[in-house]
C-alpha positions in Angstrom: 134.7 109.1 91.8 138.3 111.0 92.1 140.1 111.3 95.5 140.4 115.0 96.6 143.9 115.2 96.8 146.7 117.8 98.3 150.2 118.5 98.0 152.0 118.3 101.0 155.2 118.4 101.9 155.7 114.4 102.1 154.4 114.4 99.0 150.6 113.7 97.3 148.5 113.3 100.3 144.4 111.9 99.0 141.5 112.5 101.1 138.1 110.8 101.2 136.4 111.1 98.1 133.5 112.9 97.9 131.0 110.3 98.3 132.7 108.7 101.1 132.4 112.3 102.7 128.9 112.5 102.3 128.2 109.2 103.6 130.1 110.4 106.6 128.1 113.2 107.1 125.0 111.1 107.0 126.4 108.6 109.4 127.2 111.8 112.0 123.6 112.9 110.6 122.0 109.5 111.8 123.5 110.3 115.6 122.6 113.8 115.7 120.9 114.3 119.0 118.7 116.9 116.8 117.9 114.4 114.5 116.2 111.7 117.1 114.4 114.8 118.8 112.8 115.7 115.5 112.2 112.6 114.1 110.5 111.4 117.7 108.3 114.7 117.4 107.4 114.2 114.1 106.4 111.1 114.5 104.9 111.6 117.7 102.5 114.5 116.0 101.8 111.9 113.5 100.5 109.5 115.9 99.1 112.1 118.0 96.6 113.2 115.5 95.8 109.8 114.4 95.1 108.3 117.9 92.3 111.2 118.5 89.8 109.5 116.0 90.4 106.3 116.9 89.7 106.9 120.3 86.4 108.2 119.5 85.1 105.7 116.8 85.7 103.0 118.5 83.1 103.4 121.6 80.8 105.7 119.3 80.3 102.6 117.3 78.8 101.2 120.0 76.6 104.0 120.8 75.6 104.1 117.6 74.6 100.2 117.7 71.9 101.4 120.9 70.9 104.1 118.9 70.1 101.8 115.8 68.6 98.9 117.9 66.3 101.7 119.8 65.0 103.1 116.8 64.2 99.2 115.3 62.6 98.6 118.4 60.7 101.4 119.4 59.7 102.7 115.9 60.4 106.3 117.5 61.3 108.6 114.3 63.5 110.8 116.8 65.7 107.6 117.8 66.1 107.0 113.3 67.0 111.1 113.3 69.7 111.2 116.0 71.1 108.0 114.8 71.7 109.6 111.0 73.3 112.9 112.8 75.5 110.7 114.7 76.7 108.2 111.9 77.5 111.5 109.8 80.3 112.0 113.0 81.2 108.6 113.5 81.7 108.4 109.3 83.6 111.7 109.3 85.8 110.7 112.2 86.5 107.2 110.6 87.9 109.2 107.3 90.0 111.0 109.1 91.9 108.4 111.2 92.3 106.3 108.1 94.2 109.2 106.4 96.1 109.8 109.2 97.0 106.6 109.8 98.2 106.3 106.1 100.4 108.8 106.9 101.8 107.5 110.4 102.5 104.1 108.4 104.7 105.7 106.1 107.4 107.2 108.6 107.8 103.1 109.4 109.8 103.5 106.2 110.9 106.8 106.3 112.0 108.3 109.7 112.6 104.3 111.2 113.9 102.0 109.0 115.6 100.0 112.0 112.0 99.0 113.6 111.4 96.6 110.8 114.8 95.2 110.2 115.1 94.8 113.9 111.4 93.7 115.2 109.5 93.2 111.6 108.8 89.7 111.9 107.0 90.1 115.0 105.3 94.2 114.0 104.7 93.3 110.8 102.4 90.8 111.0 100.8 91.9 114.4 99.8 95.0 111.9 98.9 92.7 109.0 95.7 90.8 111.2 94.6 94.2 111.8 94.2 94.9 108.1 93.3 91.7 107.4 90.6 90.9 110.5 89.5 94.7 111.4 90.0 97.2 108.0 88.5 95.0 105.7 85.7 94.2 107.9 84.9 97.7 108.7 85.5 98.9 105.2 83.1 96.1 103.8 80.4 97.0 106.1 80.7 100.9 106.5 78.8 101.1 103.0 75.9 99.3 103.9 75.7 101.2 107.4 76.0 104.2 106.0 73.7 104.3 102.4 71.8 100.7 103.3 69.0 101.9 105.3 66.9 101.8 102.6 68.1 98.9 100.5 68.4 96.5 102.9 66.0 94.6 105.2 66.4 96.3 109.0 68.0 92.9 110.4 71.0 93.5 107.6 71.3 97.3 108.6 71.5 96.6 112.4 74.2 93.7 111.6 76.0 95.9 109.4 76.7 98.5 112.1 77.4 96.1 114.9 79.8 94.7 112.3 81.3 97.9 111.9 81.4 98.4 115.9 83.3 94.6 115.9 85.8 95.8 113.4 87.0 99.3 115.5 87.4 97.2 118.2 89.4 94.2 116.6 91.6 97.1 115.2 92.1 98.3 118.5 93.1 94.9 119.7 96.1 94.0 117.3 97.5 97.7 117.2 97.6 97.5 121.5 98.7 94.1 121.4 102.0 95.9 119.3 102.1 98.9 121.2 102.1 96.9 124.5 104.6 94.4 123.4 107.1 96.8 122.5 106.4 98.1 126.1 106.5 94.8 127.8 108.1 92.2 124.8 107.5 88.4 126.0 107.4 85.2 123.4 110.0 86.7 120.9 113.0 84.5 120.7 116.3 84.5 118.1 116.8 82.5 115.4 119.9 82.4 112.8 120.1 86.0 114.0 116.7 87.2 113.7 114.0 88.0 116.1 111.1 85.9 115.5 108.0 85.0 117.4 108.5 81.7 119.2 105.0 81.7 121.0 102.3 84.1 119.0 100.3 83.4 122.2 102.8 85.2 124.7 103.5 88.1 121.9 99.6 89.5 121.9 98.7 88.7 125.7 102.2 89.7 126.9 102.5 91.0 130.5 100.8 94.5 130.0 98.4 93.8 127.1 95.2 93.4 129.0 95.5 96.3 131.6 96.4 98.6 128.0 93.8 97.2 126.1 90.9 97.9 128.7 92.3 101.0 130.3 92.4 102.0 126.2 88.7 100.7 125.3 87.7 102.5 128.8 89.5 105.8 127.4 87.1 105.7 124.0 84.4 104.8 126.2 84.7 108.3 127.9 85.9 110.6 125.1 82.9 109.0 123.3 80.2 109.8 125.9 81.3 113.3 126.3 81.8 114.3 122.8 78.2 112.7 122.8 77.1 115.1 126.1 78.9 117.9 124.9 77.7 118.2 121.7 74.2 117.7 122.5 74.2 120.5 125.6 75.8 122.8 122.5 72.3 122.0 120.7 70.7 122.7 123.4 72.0 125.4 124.6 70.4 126.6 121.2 67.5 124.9 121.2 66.0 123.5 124.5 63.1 122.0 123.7 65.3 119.3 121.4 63.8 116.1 122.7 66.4 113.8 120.4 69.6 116.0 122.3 67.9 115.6 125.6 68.1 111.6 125.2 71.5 111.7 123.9 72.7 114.0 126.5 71.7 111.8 128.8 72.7 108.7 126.9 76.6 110.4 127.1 76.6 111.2 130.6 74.8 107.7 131.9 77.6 105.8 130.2 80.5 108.3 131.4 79.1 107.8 134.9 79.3 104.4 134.7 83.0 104.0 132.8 84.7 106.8 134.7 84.7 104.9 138.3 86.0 101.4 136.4 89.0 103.5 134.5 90.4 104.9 137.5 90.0 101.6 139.0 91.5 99.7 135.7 94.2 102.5 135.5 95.7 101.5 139.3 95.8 97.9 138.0 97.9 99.1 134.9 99.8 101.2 137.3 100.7 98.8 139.6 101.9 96.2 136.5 104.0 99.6 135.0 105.9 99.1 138.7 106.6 95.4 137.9 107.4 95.5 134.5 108.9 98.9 134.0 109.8 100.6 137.2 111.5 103.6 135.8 108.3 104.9 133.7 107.2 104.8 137.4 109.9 106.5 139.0 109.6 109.4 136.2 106.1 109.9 136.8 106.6 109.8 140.4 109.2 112.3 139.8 110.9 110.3 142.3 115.1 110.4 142.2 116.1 108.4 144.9 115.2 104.5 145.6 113.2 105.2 148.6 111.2 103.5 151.7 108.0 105.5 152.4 108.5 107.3 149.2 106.4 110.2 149.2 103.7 111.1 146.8 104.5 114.4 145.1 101.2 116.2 144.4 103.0 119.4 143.1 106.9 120.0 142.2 109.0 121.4 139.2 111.7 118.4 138.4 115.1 119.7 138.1 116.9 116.9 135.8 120.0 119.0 136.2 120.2 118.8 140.1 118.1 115.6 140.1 115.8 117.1 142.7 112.0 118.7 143.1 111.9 122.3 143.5 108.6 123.7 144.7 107.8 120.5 146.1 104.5 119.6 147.9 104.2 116.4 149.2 102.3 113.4 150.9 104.9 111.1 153.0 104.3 107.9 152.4 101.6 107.5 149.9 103.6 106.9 147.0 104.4 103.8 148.7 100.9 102.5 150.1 99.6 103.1 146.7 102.1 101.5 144.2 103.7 98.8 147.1 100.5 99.0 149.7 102.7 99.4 152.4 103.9 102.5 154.1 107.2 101.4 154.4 107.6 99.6 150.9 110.7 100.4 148.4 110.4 102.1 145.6 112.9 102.6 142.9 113.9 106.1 141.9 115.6 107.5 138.6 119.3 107.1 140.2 118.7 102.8 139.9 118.0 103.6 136.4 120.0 106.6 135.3 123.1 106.9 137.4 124.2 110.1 137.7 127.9 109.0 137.6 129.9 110.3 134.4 129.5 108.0 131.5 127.0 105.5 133.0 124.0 104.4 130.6 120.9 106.5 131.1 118.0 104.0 131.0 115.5 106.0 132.8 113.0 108.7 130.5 112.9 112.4 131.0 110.7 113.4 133.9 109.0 116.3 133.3 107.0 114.6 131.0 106.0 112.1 132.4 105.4 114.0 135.9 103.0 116.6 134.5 101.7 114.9 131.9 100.4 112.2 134.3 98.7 114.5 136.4 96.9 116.2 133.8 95.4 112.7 132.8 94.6 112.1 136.4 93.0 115.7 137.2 91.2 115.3 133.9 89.9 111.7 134.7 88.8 113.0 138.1 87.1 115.8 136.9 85.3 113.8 134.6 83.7 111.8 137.1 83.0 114.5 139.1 80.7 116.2 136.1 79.2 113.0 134.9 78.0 112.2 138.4 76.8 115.5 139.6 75.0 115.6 135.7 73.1 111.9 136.6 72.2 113.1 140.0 70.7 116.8 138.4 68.7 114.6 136.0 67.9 111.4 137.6 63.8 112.8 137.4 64.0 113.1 133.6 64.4 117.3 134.8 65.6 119.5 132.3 68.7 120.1 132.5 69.8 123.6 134.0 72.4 126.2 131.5 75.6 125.4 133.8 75.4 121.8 133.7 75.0 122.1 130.1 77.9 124.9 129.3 80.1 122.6 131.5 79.3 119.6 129.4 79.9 121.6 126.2 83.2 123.1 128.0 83.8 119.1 128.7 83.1 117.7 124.9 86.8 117.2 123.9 87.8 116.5 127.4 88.6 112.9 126.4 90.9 113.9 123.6 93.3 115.6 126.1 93.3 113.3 129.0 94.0 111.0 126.0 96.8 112.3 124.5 98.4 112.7 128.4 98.1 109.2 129.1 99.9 108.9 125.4 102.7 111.0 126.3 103.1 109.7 130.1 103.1 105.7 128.0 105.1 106.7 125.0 107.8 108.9 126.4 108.1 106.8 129.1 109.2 103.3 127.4 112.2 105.9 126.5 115.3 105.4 125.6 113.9 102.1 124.4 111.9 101.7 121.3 111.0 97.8 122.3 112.0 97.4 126.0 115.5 95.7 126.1 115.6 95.1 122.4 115.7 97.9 120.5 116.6 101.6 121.3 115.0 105.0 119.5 118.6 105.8 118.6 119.2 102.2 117.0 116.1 102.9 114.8 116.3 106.2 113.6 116.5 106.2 109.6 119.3 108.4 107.8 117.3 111.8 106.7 118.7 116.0 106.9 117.7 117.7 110.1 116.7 120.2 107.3 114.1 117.7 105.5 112.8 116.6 109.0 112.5 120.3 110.0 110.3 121.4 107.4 108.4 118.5 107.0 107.6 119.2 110.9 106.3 122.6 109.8 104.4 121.6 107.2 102.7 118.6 109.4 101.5 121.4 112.3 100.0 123.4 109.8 98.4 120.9 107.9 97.4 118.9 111.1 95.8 122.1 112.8 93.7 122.8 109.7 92.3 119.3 109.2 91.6 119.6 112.7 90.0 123.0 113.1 87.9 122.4 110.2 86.6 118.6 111.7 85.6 120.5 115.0 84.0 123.2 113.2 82.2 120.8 111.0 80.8 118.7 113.8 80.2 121.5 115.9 78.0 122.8 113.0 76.2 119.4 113.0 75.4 119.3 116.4 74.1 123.0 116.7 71.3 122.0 113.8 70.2 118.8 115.7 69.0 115.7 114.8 66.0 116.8 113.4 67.9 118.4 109.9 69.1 115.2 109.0 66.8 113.2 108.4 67.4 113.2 104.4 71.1 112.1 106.1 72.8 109.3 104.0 71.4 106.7 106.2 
């Protein structure tokens, strides 16, 4: 391609060519501030939508397992009827986090071509044994659990669905043992310039892989029991005398009341191992500036990144520090050991708002949660029906899990920020080379999409649960 050239007056002066120009523009492109922002929301959409299923099917699995076995073992024709209502969920949702999914995994390629030429020996076989151990497995299975009632002996049925239950949770093992290690890397070393595994071992169980991995399976535990609840007071709420939504009413609020107590128990371990291995994810969602002895806990504030201080602020003395340190007087770091706020010096702390509000929403939410399950075990300990509020709260509840969910996301995700693997890799460093214009409408075109897919699921489900158990007993089961 021809130089574009001018005629000055030291004679025939040639500029870049044209191509040379472009790839100029797509270098300033590639460090756009704009472009990282919307290719971190896109992607974070992408994943946002994806995780909701997920997070559902992998506990209602379970529950579908004790529905199966009671039926087997009880011969009860309502135990057969609300099992096929609730596979036809559990089979919907499973559809539509594979799709998404599909999607998510393309933007590896698309929006973040420096993840896998910086960390692909290590993420791309950690998301190989989950095709490999979980996808096959439940996509072998998931045929015979869902039309195989009839063509296959009971034993082979039951086997088929516990198989199923197996696979959603192997999945969930290999894609937390990713997520974690890119919050907490251990086991990776360098060789001939590449980062490899050196111990597989240390790369699943690093440092914050078990507290993740239970606080996560505790998560689907509770979304699961109260889309479970919730549902079945919305069919009851029609129809009270429903004796297959009474039992799985109670079935989603027993297990909720059981699981709720253990994650907020779980979720102070993990909190206390975010302190040791990533301090300033705890110093955002502390909201908490200033390295501090007898830090306080901020129950209420609006962060001010710009003057680094709380406005509004309502606080605790202290308890920050009994809780994360369990001493009164213990250190904890703030945002200034992280982020200095000196001109020029490298910001390695995440945003704070975030983090700060989004953390409390997962908390408040958790809380609440407990609070409804137990009141709702205590109201019908005596096998008593259960009384309209309980059951318009628990239909108010039903999606609870999906939003406490996506908080605790938000608070873990934007808060491994500005890394993209802690200490190896950085968002920015990953980013592939794409318009602002291209990522913009592709954006749009997600929300919409997104929204749709998801207004029509909950209507669909919604619509399930309101005709109970007892239309759907021609189900595919």
């Amino acid at each position: 391609m021809l130089p574009i050239c001018h005629v000055a007056w030291s004679g025939m002066r040639c500029g870049p060519t044209l191509r040379e120009r472009n790839k100029t523009r797509l270098v300033d492109t590639m460090n756009s501030p704009d472009l990282l922002l919307l290719s971190r929301a896109q992607f974070g959409l992408n994943i946002g939508f994806h995780i909701l299923f997920p997070t559902l099917t992998i506990a209602l699995a379970w529950i579908l397992v004790y529905f199966r076995v009671r039926f087997a073992w009880s011969g009860d024709a309502a135990w057969l009827a609300t099992y096929k209502l609730w596979v036809k969920i559990f089979a919907l949702s499973f559809a539509m986090g594979v799709v998404s999914g599909i999607t998510m995994s393309f933007q590896f390629g698309t929006n973040w071509p420096g993840f896998m030429k910086h960390v692909g020996n290590i993420a791309g076989p950690l998301l190989a044994f989950e095709v490999l151990t979980a996808f096959f497995l439940e996509a072998t299975f998931l045929g015979v659990m869902l039309f195989g009632m009839n063509r296959v002996p009971p034993w082979v049925h039951i086997a088929a669905t516990v198989l199923v239950a197996v696979g959603t949770l192997v999945s969930s093992f290999w894609i937390l043992a990713l997520s974690s290690w890119m919050h907490t890397p251990a086991g990776q070393v360098m060789a001939n310039g590449a980062l490899i595994a050196g111990d597989w071992l240390q790369v699943i169980f690093n440092p914050s892989f078990p507290y993740r991995f239970t606080h996560m399976l505790l998560a689907s535990g509770l979304t699961a029991s109260f889309v479970v609840a919730g549902l079945s007071a919305w069919r009851l709420l029609h129809a009270p005398a429903d004796a297959s939504a009474s039992r799985t009413l109670r079935t989603g609020i027993v297990i909720a009341a059981v699981l709720a107590p253990l994650q907020i128990f779980v979720g102070d371990l993990h909190g206390l191992n975010t302190l040791e291995h990533q301090p300033a994810k705890i110093a955002a969602i502390e909201a908490l500036w200033n390295t501090e002895r007898a830090a306080p806990l901020v129950l209420f504030a609006l962060p001010n990144a710009e003057t680094r201080h709380n406005d509004f602020a309502i606080e605790v003395p202290g308890l920050a520090s009994l809780i994360l340190t369990h001493d009164l007087d213990g250190e904890v770091k703030g945002i200034e050991a992280f982020a200095p706020s000196a001109p020029g010096a490298e910001q390695l702390a995440p945003p704070v708002a975030p983090l700060f509000f989004g953390f409390r929403l997962m908390l408040a939410l958790g809380m609440a949660m407990l609070a409804l399950a137990w009141i709702g075990a205590w109201v019908l300990r005596k096998g008593a029906a259960a009384p309209r509020w309980l059951l318009w709260s628990l239909a108010g509840f039903t999606f609870s899990g999906w939003v406490a969910t996506l908080a605790g996301w938000l608070v873990t995700e934007i808060g491994r920020q500005p890394w993209l693997v802690t200490g190896i890799l950085k968002t920015s460093q990953a980013v592939g080379r794409i318009s602002e214009a291209q990522l913009g409408a592709s954006l749009t075109g997600y929300v919409f999409v997104y929204a749709l897919m998801l207004g029509a699921y909950i209507v669909v489900i919604t619509h399930l649960a309101g005709k109970g158990a007892a239309h759907t007993q021609g189900g595919a089961a």
